[in-house]
C-alpha positions in Angstrom: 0.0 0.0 0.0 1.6 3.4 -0.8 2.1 6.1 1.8 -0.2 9.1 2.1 1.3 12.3 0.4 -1.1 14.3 3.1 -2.9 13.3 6.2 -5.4 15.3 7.4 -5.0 16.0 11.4 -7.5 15.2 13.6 -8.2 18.4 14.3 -8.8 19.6 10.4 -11.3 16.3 10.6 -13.2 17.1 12.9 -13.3 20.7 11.5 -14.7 19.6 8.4 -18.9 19.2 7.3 -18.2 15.7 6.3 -17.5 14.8 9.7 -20.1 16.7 10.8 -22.7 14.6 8.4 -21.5 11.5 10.2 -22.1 12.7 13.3 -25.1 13.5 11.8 -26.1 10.3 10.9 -25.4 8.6 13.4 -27.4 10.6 16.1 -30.6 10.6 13.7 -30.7 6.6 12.9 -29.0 5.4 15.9 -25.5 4.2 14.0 -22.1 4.4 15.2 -20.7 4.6 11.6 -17.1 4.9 12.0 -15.6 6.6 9.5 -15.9 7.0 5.7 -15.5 3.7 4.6 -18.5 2.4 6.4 -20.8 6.0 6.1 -20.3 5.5 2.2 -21.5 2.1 2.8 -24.4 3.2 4.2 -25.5 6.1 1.6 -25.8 3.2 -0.8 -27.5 1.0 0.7 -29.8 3.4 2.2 -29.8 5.6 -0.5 -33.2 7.0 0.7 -32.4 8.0 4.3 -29.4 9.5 2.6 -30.3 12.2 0.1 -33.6 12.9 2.5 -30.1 13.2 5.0 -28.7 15.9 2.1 -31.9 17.4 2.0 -31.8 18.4 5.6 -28.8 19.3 6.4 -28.5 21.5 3.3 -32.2 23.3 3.7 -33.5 22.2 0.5 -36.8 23.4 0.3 -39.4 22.2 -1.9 -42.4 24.5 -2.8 -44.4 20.9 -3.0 -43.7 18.1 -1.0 -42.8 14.6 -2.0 -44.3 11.8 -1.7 -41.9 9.7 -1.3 -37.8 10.0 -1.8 -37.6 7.1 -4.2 -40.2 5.7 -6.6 -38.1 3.4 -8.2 -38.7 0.7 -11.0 -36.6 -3.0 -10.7 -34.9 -1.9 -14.0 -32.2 1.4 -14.2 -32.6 3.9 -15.2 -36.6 3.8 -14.5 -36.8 5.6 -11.4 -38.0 8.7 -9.6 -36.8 11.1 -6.7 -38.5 12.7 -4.6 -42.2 12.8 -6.9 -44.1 15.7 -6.6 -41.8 17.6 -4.9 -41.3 21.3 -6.8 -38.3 23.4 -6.2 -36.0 26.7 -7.9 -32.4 25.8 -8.6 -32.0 29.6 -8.3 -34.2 30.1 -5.4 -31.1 27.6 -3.6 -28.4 29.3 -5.3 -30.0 33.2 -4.0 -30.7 32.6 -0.6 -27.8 35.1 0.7 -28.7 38.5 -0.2 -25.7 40.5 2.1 -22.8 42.4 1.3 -20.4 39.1 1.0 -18.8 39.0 -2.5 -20.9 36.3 -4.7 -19.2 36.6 -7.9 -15.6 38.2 -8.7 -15.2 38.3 -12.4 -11.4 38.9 -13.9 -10.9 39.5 -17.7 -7.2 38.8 -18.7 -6.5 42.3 -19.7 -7.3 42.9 -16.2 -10.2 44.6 -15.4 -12.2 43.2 -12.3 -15.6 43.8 -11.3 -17.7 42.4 -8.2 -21.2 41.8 -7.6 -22.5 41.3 -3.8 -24.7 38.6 -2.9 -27.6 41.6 -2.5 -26.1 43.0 -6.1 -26.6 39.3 -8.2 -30.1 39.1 -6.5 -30.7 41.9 -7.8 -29.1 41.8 -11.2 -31.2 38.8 -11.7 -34.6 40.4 -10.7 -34.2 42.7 -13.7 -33.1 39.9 -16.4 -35.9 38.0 -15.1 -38.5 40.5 -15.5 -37.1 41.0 -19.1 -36.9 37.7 -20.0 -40.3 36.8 -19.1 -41.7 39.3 -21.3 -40.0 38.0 -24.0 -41.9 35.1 -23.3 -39.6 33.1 -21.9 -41.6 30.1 -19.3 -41.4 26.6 -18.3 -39.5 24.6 -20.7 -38.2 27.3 -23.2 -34.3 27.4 -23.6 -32.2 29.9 -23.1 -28.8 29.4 -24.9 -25.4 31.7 -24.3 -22.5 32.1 -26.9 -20.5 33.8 -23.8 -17.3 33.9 -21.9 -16.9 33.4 -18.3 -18.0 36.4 -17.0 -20.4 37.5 -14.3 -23.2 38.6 -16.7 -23.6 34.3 -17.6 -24.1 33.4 -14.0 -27.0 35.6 -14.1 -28.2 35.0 -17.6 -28.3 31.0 -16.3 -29.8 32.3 -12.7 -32.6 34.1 -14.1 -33.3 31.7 -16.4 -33.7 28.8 -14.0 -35.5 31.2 -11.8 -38.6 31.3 -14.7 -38.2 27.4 -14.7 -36.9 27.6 -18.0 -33.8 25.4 -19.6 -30.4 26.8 -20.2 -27.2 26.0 -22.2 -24.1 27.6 -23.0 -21.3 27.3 -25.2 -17.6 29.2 -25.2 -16.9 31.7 -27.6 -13.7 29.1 -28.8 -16.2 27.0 -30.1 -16.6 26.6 -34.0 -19.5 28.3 -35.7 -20.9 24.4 -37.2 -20.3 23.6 -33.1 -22.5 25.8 -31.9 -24.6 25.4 -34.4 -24.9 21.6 -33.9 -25.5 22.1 -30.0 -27.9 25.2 -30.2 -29.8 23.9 -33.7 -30.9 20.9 -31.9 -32.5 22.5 -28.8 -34.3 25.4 -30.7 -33.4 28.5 -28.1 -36.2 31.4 -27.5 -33.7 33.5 -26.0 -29.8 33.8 -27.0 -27.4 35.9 -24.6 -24.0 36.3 -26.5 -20.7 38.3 -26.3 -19.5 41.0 -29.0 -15.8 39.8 -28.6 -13.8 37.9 -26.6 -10.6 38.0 -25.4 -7.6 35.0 -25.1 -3.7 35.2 -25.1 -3.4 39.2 -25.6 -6.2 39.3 -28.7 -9.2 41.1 -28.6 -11.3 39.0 -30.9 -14.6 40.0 -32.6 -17.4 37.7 -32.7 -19.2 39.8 -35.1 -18.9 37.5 -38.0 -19.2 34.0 -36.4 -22.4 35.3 -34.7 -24.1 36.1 -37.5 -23.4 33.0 -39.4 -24.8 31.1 -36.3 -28.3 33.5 -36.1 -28.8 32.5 -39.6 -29.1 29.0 -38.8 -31.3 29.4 -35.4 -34.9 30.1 -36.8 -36.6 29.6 -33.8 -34.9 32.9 -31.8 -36.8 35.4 -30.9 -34.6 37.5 -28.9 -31.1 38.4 -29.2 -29.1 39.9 -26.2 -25.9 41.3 -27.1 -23.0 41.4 -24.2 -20.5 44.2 -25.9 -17.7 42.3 -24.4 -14.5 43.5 -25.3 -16.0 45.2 -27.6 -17.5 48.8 -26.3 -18.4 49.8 -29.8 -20.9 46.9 -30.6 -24.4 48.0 -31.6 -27.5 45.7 -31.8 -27.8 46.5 -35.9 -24.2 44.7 -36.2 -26.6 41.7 -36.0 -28.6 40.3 -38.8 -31.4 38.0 -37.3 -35.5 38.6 -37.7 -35.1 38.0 -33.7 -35.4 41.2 -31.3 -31.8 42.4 -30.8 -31.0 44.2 -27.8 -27.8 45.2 -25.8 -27.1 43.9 -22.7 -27.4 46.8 -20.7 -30.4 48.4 -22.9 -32.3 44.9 -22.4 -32.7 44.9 -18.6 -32.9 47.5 -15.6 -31.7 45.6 -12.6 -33.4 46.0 -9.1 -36.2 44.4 -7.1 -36.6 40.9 -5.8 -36.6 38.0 -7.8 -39.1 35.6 -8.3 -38.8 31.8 -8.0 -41.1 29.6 -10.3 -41.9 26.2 -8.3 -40.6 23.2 -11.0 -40.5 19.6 -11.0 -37.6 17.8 -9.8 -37.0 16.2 -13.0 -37.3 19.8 -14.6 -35.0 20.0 -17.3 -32.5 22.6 -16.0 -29.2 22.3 -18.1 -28.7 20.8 -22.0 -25.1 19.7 -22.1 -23.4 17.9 -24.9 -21.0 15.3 -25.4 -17.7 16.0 -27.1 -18.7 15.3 -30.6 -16.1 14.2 -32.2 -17.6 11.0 -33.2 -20.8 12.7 -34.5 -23.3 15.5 -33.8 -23.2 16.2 -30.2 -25.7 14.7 -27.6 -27.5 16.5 -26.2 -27.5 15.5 -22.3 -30.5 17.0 -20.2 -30.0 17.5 -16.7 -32.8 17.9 -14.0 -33.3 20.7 -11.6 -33.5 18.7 -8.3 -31.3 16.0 -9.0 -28.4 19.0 -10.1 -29.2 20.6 -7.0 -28.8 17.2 -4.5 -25.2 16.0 -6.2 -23.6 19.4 -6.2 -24.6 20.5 -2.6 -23.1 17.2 -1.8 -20.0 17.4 -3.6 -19.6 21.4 -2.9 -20.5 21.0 0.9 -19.3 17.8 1.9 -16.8 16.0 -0.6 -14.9 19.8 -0.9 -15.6 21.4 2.8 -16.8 24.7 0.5 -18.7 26.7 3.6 -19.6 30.4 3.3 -16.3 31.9 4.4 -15.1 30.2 1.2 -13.1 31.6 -1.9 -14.0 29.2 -4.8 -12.0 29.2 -8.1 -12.3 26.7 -11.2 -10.4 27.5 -14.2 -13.2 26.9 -16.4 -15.0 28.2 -19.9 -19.0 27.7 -20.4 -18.8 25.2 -22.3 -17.1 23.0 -19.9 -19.4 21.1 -17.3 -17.3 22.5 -14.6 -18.7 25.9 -15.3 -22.1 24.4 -14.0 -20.3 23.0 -11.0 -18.6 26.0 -10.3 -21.6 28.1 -10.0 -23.1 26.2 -7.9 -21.1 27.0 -5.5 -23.2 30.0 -4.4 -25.7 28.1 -3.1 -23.3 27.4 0.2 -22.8 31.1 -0.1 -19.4 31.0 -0.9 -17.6 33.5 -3.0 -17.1 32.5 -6.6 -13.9 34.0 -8.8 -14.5 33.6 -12.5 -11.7 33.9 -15.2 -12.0 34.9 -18.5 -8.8 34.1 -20.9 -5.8 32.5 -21.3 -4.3 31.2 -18.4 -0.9 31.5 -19.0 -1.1 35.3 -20.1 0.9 37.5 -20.0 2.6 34.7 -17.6 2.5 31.0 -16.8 2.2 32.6 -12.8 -1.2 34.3 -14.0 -3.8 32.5 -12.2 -1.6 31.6 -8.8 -1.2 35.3 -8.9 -5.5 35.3 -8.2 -4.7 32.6 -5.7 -3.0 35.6 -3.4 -5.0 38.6 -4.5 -8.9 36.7 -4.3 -7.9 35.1 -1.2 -8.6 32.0 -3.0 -8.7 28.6 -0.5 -10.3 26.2 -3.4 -8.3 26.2 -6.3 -9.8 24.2 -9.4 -8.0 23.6 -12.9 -7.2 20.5 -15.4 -4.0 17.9 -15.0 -3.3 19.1 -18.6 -2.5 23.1 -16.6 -0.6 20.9 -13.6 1.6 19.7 -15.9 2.5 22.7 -18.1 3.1 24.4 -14.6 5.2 22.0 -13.8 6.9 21.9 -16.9 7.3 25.7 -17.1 9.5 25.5 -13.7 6.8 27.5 -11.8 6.9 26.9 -8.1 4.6 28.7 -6.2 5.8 28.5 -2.6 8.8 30.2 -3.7 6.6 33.1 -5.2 3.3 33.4 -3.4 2.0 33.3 -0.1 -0.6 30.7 -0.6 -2.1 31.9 2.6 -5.6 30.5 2.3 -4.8 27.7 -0.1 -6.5 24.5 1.5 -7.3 22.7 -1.4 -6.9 21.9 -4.7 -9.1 20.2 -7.3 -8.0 18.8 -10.6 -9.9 17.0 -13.4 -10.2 16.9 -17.3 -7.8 13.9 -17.4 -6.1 11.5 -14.9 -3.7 13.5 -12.4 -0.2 11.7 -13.6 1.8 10.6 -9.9 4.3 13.3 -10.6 1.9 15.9 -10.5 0.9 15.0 -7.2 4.5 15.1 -6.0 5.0 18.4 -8.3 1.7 20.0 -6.1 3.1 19.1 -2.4 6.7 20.0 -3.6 5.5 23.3 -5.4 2.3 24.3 -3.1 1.9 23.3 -0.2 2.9 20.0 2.0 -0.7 21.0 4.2 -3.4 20.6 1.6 -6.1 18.2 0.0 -5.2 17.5 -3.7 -8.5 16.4 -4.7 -8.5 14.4 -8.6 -12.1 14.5 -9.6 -14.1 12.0 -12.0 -17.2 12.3 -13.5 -18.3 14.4 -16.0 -20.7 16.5 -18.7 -22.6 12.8 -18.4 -23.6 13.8 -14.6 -22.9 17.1 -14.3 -20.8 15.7 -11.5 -18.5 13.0 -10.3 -18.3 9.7 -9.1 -15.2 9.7 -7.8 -13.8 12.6 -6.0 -11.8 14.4 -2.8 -12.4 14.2 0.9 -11.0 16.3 3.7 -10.9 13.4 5.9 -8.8 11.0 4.2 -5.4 10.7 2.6 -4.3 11.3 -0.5 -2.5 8.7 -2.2 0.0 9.7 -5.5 -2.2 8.7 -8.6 -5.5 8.0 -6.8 -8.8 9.5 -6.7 -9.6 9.1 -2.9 -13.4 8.2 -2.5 -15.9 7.3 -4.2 -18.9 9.8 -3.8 -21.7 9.5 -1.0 -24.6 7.9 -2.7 -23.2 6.6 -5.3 -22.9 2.7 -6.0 -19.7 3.0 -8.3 -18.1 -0.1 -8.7 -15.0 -1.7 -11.5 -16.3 -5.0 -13.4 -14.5 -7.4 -15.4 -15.9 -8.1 -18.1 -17.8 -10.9 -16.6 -20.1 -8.2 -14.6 -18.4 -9.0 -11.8 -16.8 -6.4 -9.1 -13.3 -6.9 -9.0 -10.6 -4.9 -7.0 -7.1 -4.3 -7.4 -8.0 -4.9 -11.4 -8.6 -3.1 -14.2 -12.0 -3.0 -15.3 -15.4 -0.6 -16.8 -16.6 1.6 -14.3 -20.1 1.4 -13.5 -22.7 2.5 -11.1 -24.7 -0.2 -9.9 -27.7 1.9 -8.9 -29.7 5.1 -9.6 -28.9 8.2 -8.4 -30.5 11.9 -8.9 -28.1 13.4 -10.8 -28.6 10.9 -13.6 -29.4 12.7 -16.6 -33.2 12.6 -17.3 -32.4 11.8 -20.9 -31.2 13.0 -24.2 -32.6 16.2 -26.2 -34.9 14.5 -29.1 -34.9 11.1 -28.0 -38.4 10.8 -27.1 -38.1 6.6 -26.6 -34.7 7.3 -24.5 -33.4 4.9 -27.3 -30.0 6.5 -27.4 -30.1 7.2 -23.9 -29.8 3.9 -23.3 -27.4 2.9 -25.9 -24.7 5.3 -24.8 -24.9 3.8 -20.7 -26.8 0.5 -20.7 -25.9 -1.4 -23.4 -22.8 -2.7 -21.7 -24.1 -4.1 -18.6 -28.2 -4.1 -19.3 -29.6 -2.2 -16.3 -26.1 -0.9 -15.0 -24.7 2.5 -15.7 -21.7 1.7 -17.6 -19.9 5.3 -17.7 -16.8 4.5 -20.5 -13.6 4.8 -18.5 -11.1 2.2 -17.8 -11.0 1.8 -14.2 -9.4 0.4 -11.0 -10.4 0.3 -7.5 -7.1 0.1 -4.9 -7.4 -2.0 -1.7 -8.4 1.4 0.7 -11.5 2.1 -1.4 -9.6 5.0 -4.0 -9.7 4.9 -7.7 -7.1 4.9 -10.3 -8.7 5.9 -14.1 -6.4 4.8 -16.5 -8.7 6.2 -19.8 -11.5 5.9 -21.4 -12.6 2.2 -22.2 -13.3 3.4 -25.8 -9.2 4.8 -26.3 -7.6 1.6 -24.4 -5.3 -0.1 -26.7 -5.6 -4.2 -27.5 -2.0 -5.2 -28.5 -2.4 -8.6 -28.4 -5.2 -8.6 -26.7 -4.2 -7.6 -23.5 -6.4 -3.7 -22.5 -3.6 -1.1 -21.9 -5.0 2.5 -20.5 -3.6 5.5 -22.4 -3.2 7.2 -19.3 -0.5 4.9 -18.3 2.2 5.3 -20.9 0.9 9.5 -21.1 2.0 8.7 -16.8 5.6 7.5 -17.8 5.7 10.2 -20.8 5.3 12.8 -18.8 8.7 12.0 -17.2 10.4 13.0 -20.0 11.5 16.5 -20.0 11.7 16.8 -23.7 8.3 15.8 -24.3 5.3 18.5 -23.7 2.7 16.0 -24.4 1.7 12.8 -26.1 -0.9 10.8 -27.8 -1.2 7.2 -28.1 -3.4 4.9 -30.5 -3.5 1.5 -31.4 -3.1 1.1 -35.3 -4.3 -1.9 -37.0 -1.0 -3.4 -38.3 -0.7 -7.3 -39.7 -3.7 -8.7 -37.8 -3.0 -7.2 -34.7 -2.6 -3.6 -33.0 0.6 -2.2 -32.5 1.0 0.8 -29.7 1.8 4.4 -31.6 3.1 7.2 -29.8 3.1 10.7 -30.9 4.8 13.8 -29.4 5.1 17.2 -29.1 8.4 18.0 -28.0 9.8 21.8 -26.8 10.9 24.1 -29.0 14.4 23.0 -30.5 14.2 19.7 -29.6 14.2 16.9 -32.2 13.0 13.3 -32.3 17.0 11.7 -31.9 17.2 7.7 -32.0 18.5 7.9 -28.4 15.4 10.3 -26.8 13.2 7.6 -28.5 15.5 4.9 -26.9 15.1 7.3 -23.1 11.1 7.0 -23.5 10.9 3.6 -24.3 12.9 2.6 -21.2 11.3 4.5 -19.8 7.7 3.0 -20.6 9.5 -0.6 -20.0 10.6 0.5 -16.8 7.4 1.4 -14.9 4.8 -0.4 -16.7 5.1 -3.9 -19.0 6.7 -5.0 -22.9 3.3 -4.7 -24.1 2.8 -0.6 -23.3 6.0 0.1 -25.1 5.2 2.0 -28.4 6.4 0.2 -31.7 6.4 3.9 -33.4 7.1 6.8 -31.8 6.7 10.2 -34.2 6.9 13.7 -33.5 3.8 15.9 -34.5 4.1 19.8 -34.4 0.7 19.8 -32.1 -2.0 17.3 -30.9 -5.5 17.9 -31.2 -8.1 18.3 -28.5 -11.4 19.4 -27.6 -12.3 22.8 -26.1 -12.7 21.4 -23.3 -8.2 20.8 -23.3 -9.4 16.9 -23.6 -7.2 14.7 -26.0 -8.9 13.2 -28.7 -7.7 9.3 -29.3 -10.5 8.4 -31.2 -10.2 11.2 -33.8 -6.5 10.9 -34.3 -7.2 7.5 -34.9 -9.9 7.8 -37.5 -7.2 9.9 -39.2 -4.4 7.5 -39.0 -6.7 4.7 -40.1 -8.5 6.7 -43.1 -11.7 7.0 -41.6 -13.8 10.5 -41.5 -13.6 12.2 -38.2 -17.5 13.2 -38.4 -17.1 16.5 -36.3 -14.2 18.5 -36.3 -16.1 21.9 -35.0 -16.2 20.4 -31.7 -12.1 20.7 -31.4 -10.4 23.8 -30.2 -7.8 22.8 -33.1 -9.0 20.9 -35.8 -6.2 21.8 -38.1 -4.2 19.8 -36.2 -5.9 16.6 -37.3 -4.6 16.9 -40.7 -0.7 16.2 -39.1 -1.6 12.6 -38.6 -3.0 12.3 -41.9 -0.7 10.0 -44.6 2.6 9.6 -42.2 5.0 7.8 -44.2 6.5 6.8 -40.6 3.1 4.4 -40.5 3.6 2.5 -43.6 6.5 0.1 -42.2 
């Protein structure tokens, strides 16, 4: 068994909320659960005295009662929680209304502006009222084409106040990928940014919004954030939709309203990658959002009101919906719009210092350009605050656990998070009252039944395996946009294992209950036969301080698959026999013969999705000949065409 990196002390345990909740517990139904082990234990297997558990000690309130917690059917995913019960996601998220800081919006040029919890309650009393008389109700959807600024969080809270829908992309999005995600969900209402700005540019939307309003026939109201752009007017835009600037559109002040919804309300419309297709379109309900991210905010990340949240996010990543939640414990939110590495790879620990920030929240993929851009923190910054940090996107490699507790600080939870745009959440995730372990998620989440299976269906541990959860939960998505018989719905999670959520990453669960991801089940390569996880050779890769980053595939080759590696190496550097001679001995070294790549080739860039996720399965497409179906959905689809043709994969 490894030894901890961190320990928590007892007196930081005891300290923390999810202590607390066991306490909590155990006074209500008479227990004497122990410690996490045996409290996760019982959230799944009394899944109903649990989230009514998360209802309490949160203050959930629900305009209509339920009748029940669970009305659930023998089969997943037919269930219901808490029926009849209404609720308003924003109603939760607005319950502060003092002079504590809700939202701290930073551009990268900069400029900083605040809103009070009283100012945001506000704010979103006057979109509301202008919303609604554009007609916006129950159901409708509400799309944004914005950055992450303060005037989305309350385009998103006054939608969800009317009990409408919302969904958002980033500005970095291509105009067929917007078009793809906001074409399917026909918005009434679109809130979008003049300009944007990323890496020193100021860059004008004009053009791409317009191509995009000519494709969404069902608008009816355009609301123009001059973003960067001061000199935007509303006749820039060419759209039979009412066009209105931001600040023309709505006169904040007043109280907002809160319209009583279902709890399997359709609150968010998030979309899968699509890079093998259109994009899905995921719907997420209002109640079951609210449950999970109380959960995972209050408990799984201590987040309390005297809190200073940060995630390194855009709005087209699900960890922008996370993020916001975060109000709802009535913690103060920084948001980030740009480049993070502008005009300095020290630009966002430098908010860490100056926003008082104590949860800090990015990608591996930013850990490990930190890393290798010889930034170290505690040599810099104070760090004063700093109690934890969250990382996800991609599996946390071991050295960049050791790089944050060398680099950071030695007393802090590094929490790896798993889950995703699937759940609007995790599955796997931190907790302030356990270790953390070099490579390993720590816990699985409260209330969820998440197991590794062979591909027998059988729970295995200490082996690699699908990960699954093995019952319902709230935050399962109610279904897919336009998939009235939830026939692709089910193809996408419980096809594998019939009745089983079968999420699509290649998993393992360690002796002490923490996870290991070591990719997703559709990237693993098959040389031989035997399943390798991409994230293990990217693990050994990362070593090498030549490399920047890498990609691996399996290519068809004589019957079999044969491991290819591809690299982007730092400026200057080339491809020599002996560095391909130091990575494969390296790869032997730490992992088996079979994860050693056949090929290794040096690319100029790899491509990925805007979210900063590799994409295996395109670059395979590519190598093999095949079409890669949706190329807007990448942040760099001109880097597809280096794989195309290599003459290095002919022999």
């Amino acid at each position: 068994m490894s030894q901890p990196l961190w320990t928590p002390s007892a007196e930081r345990i005891a300290a923390t909320r999810m202590d607390a909740f066991r306490h909590f517990v155990n006074q209500r139904h008479g227990l004497s659960l122990a410690d996490y082990p045996a409290l996760h234990a019982w959230s799944v297997e009394r899944r109903e005295a649990f989230w009514q558990a998360i209802v309490d000690l949160f203050e959930v309130r629900f305009s209509s009662a339920p009748s029940a917690v669970l009305a659930e059917d023998p089969a997943m995913p037919s269930a219901h929680w808490f029926p009849g019960a209404t609720l308003n996601f924003a109603e939760h998220l607005l319950r502060r209304r003092d002079a504590r800081p809700a939202l701290v919006a930073i551009g990268e040029d900069g400029s900083r502006e605040q809103l009070t919890y009283a100012e945001l309650a506000a704010q979103v009393a006057g979109l509301q009222q202008s919303l609604r008389n554009a007609g916006v109700g129950i159901g409708d959807r509400v799309a944004a084409f914005m950055p992450n600024t303060w005037q989305t969080v309350v385009g998103m809270l006054a939608t969800a106040s009317l009990g409408a829908t919302w969904s958002s992309c980033s500005p970095d999005f291509g105009t067929q990928g917007v078009i793809d995600r906001f074409g399917q969900i026909e918005p009434k209402v679109l809130i979008a940014a003049a300009g944007y700005r990323y890496a020193g540019k100021n860059l004008d939307l004009t053009a791409k919004l317009n191509e995009i309003l000519e494709r969404l026939p069902s608008l009816q109201q355009l609301v123009v954030v001059p973003y960067s752009r001061s000199e935007a007017q509303a006749d820039d835009f060419r759209t039979p939709a009412q066009v209105a600037l931001w600040n023309d559109f709505y006169q904040p002040g007043g109280e907002p309203q809160f319209t009583p919804v279902t709890f399997e309300q359709p609150l968010y419309i998030l979309y899968s990658s699509g890079t093998t297709g259109v994009p899905k379109c995921i719907v997420h309900g209002v109640g079951g959002t609210l449950l999970q991210h109380v959960k995972e905010h209050g408990l799984h990340t201590d987040l309390g009101a005297d809190d200073t949240l940060f995630y390194y996010t855009t709005c087209g990543w699900m960890m922008w919906n996370w993020l916001v939640s975060g109000l709802a414990l009535g913690a103060t939110l920084v948001l980030f719009d740009g480049s993070p590495f502008h005009p300095s790879a020290s630009r966002l620990i430098d908010l860490i210092d100056a926003e008082n920030i104590s949860i800090f929240g990015t990608s591996a993929k930013y850990l490990a350009a930190l890393e290798k851009a010889g930034v170290l923190p505690n040599q810099s910054h104070k760090l004063q605050r700093l109690k934890a940090i969250l990382s996800t996107g991609s599996p946390l490699a071991h050295e960049s656990f050791d790089y944050v507790y060398r680099a950071f600080k030695a007393d802090l939870c590094l929490s790896s998070i798993s889950g995703g745009t699937d759940i609007v959440s995790c599955f796997a995730l931190g907790n302030p009252v356990l270790p953390v372990r070099r490579g390993e998620l720590q816990c699985k989440g409260l209330g969820m039944d998440v197991q590794v299976w062979n591909d027998a269906g059988q729970p295995v541990i200490g082996e690699k395996g699908e990960l699954v959860c093995a019952r319902h939960f709230p935050s399962m998505p109610v279904g897919f946009w336009n998939d009235p018989q939830g026939e692709k719905f089910h193809a996408a999670y419980f096809d594998t294992f019939p009745g089983v959520w079968a999420h699509g990453d290649y998993a393992e669960e360690t002796e002490h209950g923490g996870l290991v991801i070591h990719g997703r089940s559709d990237a693993v390569l098959n040389p031989g036969g035997v399943r390798i996880g991409t994230a293990e050779i990217y693990r050994q890769v990362e070593k090498v301080e030549e490399v920047m980053e890498s990609i691996a595939i399996g290519q068809d080759w004589h019957g079999d698959v044969r491991v290819v590696l591809f690299v982007r190496l730092r400026e200057g550097v080339a491809l020599t026999d002996e560095l391909q001679k130091q990575i494969r001995q390296i790869i032997r070294a730490n992992t088996t013969p079979r994860h050693v790549p056949e090929k290794i080739i040096a690319v100029a860039d790899i491509p990925r999705t805007i979210s900063g996720k590799i994409v295996e399965l395109a670059v395979r497409n590519v190598v093999h000949g095949q079409p890669v179906k949706n190329t807007d959905a990448l942040a760099n689809p001109q880097a597809l065409e280096l794989f195309r043709d290599l003459p290095q994969l002919k022999d």
